[in-house]
Backbone and ligand atoms as CSV (ligand in chain L), in Angstrom:
chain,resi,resn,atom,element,x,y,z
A,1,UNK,N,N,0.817,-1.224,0.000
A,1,UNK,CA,C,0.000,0.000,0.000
A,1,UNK,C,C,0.844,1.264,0.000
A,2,UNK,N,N,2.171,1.136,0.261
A,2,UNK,CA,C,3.054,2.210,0.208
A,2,UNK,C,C,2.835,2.953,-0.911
A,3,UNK,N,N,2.742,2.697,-2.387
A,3,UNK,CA,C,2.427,2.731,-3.239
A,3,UNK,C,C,1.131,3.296,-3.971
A,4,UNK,N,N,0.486,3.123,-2.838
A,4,UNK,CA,C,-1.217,3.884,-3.121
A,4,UNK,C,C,-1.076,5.615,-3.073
A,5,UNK,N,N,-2.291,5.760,-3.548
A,5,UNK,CA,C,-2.558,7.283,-3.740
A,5,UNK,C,C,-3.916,7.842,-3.374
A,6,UNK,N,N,-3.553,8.931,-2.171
A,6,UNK,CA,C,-4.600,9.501,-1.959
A,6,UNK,C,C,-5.253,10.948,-2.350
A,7,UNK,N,N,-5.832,11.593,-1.955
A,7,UNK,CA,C,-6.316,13.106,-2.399
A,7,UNK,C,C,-6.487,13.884,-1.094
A,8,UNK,N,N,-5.788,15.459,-1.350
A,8,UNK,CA,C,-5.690,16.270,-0.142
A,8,UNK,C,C,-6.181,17.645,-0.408
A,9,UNK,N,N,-6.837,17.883,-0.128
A,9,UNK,CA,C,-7.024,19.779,-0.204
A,9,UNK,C,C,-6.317,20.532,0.859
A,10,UNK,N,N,-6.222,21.567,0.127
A,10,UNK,CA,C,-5.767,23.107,1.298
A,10,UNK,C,C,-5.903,23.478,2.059
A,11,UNK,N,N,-5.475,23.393,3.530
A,11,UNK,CA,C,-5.900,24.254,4.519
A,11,UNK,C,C,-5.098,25.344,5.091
A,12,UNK,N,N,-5.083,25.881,5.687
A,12,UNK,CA,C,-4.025,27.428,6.469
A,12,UNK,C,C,-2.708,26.325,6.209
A,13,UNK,N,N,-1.715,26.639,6.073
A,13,UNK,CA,C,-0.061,25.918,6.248
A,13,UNK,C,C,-0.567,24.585,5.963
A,14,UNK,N,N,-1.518,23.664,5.421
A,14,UNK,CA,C,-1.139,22.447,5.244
A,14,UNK,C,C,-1.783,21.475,4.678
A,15,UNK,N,N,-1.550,20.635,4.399
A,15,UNK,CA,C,-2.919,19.855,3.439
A,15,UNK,C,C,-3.762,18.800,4.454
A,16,UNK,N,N,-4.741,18.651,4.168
A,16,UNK,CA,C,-5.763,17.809,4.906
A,16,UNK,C,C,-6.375,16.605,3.819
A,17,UNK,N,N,-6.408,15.141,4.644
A,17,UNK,CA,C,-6.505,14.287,3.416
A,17,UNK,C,C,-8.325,14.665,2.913
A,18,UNK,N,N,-8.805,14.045,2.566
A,18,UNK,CA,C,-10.379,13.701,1.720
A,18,UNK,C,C,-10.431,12.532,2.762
A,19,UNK,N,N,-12.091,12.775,2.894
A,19,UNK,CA,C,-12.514,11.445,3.914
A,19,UNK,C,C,-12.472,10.506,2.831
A,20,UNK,N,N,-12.593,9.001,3.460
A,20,UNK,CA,C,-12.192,7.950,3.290
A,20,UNK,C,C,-12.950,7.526,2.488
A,21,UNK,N,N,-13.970,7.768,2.579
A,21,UNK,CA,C,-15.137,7.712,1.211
A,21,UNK,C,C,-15.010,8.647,-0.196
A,22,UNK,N,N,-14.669,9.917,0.199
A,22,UNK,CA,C,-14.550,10.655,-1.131
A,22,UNK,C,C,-13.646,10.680,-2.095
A,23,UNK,N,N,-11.995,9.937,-1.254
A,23,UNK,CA,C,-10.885,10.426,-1.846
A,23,UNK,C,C,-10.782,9.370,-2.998
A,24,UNK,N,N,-11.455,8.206,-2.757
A,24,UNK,CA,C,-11.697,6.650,-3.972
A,24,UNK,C,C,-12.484,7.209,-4.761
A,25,UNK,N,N,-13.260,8.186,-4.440
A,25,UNK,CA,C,-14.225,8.531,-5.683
A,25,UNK,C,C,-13.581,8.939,-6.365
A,26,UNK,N,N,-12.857,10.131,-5.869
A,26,UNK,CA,C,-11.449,11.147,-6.923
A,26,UNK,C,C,-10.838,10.238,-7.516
A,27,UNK,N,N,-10.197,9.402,-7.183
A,27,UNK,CA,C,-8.995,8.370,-7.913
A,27,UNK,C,C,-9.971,7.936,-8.813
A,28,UNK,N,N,-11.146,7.324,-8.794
A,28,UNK,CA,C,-12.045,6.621,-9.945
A,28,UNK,C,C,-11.859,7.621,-11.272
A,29,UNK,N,N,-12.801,8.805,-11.040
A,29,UNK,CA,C,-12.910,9.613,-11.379
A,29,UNK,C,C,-12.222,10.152,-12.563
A,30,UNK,N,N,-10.503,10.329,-11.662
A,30,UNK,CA,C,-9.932,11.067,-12.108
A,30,UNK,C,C,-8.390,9.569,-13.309
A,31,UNK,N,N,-8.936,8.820,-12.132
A,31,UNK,CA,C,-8.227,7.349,-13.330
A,31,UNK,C,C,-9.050,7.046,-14.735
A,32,UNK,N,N,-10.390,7.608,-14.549
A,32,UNK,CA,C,-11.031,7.442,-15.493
A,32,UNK,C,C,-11.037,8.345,-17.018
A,33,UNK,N,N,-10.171,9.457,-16.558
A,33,UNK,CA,C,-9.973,10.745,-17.483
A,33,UNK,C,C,-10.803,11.857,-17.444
A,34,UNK,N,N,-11.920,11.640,-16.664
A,34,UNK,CA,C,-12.638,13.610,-16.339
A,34,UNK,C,C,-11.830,14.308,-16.027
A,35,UNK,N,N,-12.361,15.437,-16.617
A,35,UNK,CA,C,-11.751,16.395,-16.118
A,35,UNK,C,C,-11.998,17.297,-15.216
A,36,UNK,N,N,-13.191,16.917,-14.772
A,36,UNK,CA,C,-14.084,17.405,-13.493
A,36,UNK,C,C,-14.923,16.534,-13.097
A,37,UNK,N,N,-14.812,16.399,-11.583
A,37,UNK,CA,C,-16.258,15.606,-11.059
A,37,UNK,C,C,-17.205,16.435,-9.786
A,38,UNK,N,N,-18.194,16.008,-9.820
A,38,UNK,CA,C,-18.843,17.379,-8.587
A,38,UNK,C,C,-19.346,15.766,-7.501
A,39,UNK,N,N,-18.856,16.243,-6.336
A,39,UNK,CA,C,-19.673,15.155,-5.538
A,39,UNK,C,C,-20.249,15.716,-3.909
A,40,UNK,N,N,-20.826,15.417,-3.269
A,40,UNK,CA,C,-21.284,15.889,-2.128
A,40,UNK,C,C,-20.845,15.495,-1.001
A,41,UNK,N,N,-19.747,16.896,-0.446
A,41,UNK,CA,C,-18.565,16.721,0.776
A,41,UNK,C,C,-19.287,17.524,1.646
A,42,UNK,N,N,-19.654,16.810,2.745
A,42,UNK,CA,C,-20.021,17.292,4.147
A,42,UNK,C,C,-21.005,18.321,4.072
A,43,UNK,N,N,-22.029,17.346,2.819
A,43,UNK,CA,C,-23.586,18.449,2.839
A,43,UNK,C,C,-23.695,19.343,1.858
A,44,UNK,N,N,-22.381,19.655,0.675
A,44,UNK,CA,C,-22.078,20.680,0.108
A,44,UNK,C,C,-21.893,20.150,-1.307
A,45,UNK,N,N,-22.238,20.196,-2.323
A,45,UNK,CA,C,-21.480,19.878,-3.433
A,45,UNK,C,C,-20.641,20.494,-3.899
A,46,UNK,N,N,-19.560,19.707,-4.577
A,46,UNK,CA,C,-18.067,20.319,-4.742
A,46,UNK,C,C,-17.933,19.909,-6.225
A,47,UNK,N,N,-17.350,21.191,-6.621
A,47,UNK,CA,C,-16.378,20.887,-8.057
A,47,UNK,C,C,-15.101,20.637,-7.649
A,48,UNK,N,N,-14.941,19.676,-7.991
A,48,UNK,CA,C,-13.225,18.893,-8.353
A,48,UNK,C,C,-12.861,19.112,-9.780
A,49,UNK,N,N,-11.730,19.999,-10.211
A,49,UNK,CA,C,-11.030,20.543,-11.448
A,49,UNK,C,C,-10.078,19.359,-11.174
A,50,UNK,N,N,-9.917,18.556,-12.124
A,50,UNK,CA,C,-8.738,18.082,-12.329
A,50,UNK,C,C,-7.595,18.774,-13.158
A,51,UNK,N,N,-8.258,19.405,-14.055
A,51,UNK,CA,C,-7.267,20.224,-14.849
A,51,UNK,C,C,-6.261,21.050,-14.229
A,52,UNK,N,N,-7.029,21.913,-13.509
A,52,UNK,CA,C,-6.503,23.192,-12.302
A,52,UNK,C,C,-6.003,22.501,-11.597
A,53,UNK,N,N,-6.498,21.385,-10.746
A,53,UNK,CA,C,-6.210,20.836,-9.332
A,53,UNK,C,C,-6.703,21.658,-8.429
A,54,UNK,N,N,-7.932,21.680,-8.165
A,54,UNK,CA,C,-8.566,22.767,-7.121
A,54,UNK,C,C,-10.007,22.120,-7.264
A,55,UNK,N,N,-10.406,22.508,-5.576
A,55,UNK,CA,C,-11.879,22.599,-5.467
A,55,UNK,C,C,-12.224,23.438,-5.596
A,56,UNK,N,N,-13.728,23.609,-5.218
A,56,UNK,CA,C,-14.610,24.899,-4.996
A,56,UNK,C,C,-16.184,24.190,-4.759
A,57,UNK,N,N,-16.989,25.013,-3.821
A,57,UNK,CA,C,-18.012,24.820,-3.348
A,57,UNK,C,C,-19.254,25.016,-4.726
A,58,UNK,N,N,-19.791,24.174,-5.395
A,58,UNK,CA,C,-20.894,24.277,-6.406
A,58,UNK,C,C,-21.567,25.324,-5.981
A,59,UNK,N,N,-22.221,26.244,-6.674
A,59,UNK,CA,C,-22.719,27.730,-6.901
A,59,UNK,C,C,-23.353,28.310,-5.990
A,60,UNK,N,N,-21.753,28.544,-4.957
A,60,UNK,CA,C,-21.654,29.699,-3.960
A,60,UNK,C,C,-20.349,30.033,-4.116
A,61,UNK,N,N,-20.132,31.301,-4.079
A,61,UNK,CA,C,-18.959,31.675,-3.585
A,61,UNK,C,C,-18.257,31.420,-2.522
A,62,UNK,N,N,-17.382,30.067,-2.753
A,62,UNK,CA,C,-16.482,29.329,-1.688
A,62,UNK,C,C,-15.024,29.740,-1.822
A,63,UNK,N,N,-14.414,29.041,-1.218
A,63,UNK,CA,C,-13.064,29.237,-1.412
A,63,UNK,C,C,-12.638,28.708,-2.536
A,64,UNK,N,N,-11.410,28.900,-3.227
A,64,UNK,CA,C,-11.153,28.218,-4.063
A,64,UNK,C,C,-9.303,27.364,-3.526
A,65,UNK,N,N,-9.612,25.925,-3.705
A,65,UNK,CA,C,-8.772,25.291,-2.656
A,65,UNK,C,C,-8.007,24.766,-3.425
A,66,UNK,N,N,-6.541,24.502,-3.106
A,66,UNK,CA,C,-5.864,23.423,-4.174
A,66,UNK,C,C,-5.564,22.364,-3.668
A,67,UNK,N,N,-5.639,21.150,-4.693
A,67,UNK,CA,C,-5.676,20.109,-4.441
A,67,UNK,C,C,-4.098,19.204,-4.754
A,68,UNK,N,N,-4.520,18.096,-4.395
A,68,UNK,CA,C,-2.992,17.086,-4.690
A,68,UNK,C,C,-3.254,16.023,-4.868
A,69,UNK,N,N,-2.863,15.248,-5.156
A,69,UNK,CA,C,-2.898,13.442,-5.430
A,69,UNK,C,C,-1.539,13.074,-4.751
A,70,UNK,N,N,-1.390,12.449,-3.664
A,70,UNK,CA,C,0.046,12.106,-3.479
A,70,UNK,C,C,-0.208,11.151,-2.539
A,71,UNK,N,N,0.884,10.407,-2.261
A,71,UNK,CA,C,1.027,8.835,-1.433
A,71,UNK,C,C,0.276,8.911,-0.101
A,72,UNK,N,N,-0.088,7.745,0.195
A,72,UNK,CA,C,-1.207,7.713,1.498
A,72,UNK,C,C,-0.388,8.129,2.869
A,73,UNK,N,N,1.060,8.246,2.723
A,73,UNK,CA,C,1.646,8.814,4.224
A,73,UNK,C,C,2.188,9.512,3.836
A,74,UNK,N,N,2.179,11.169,3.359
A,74,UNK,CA,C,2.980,11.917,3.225
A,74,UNK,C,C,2.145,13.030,4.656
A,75,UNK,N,N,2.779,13.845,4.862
A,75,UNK,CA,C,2.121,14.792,5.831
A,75,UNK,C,C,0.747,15.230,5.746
A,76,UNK,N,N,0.304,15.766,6.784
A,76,UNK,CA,C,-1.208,15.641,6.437
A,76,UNK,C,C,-1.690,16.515,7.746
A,77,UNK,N,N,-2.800,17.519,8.011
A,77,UNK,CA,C,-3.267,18.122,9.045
A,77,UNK,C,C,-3.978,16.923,10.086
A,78,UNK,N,N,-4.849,16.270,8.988
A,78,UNK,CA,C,-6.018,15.323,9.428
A,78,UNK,C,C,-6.226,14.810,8.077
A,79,UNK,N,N,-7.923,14.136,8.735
A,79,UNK,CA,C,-8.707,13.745,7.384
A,79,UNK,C,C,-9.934,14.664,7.836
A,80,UNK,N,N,-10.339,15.304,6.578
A,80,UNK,CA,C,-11.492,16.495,6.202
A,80,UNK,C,C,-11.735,17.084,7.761
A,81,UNK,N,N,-10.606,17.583,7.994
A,81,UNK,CA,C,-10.831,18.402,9.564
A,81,UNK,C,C,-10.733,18.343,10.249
A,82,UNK,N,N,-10.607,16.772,10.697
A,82,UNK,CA,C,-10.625,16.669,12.384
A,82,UNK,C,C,-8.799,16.045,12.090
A,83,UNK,N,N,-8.853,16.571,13.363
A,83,UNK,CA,C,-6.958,16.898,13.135
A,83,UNK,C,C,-5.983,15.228,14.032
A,84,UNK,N,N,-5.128,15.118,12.941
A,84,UNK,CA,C,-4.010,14.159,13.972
A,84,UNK,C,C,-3.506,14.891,14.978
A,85,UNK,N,N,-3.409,14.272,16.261
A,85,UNK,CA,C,-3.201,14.583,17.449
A,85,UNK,C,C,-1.740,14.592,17.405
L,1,LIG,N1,N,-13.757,17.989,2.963
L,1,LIG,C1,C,-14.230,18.401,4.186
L,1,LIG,N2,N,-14.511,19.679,4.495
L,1,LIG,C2,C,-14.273,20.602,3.541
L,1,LIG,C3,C,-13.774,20.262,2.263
L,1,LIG,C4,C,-13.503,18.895,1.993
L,1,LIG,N3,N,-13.013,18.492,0.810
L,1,LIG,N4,N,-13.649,21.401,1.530
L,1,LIG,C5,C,-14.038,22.392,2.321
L,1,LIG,N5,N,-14.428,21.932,3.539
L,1,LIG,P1,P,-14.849,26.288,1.400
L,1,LIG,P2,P,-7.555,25.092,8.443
L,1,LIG,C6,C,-11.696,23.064,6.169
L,1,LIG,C7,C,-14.904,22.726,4.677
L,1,LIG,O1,O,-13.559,25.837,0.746
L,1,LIG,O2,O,-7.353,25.382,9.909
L,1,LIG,C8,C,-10.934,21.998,6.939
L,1,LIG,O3,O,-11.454,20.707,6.703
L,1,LIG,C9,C,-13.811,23.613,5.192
L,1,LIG,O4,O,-13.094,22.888,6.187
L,1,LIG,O5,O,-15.021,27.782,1.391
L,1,LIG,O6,O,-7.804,26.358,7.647
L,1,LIG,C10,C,-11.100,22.415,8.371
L,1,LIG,O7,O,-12.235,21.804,8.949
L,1,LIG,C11,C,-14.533,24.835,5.704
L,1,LIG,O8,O,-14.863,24.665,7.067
L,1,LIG,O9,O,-16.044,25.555,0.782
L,1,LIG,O10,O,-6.465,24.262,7.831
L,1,LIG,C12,C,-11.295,23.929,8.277
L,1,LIG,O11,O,-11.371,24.248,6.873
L,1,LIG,C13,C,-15.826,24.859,4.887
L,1,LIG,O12,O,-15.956,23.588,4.254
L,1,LIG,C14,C,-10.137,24.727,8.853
L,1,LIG,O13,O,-8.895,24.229,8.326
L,1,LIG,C15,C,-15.869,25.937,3.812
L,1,LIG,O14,O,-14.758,25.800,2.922
């Protein structure tokens, strides 16, 4: 599994992974060749740019976040918020 790949968005100084459910969707998704997928994170629907590499909250003015694809233990705040101790 060293070898696996997960998905992280932006937070203040650091990246935070995708819950454990959403971040397999991205890899599908994005193994599949879209170039965007919109899916519903914590009540909210989200555009995922693969092109850009960035989120954003579906039609509200959200933040606009950047994203990553990188190995399942590289540094990390948390997963979607709630923080490693
Ligand atoms: N998964 C979970 N929550 C998210 C996600 C996501 N992919 N995208 C946004 N939110 P916005 P620090 C983040 C939350 O972009 O201290 C973190 O998960 C987002 O939560 O305008 O700045 C932390 O919980 C924010 O609360 O749509 O690193 C929190 O920020 C809210 O949706 C603080 O993290 C609006 O974000």
């Amino acid at each position: 599994d060293a070898d696996e790949f997960v998905w992280y968005y932006e937070g203040r100084n650091g990246w935070w992974s995708y819950d454990e459910k959403t971040s397999p969707e991205l890899e599908k998704s994005f193994k599949s060749g879209q170039r965007s997928c919109t899916l519903l994170i914590a009540g909210f629907l989200y555009v995922i740019d693969f092109e850009n590499m960035f989120q954003t909250r579906k039609n509200e003015p959200g933040r606009r976040r950047r994203i990553k694809r990188d190995k399942k233990d590289v540094e990390s705040k948390g997963v979607a918020g709630i923080r490693i101790p």
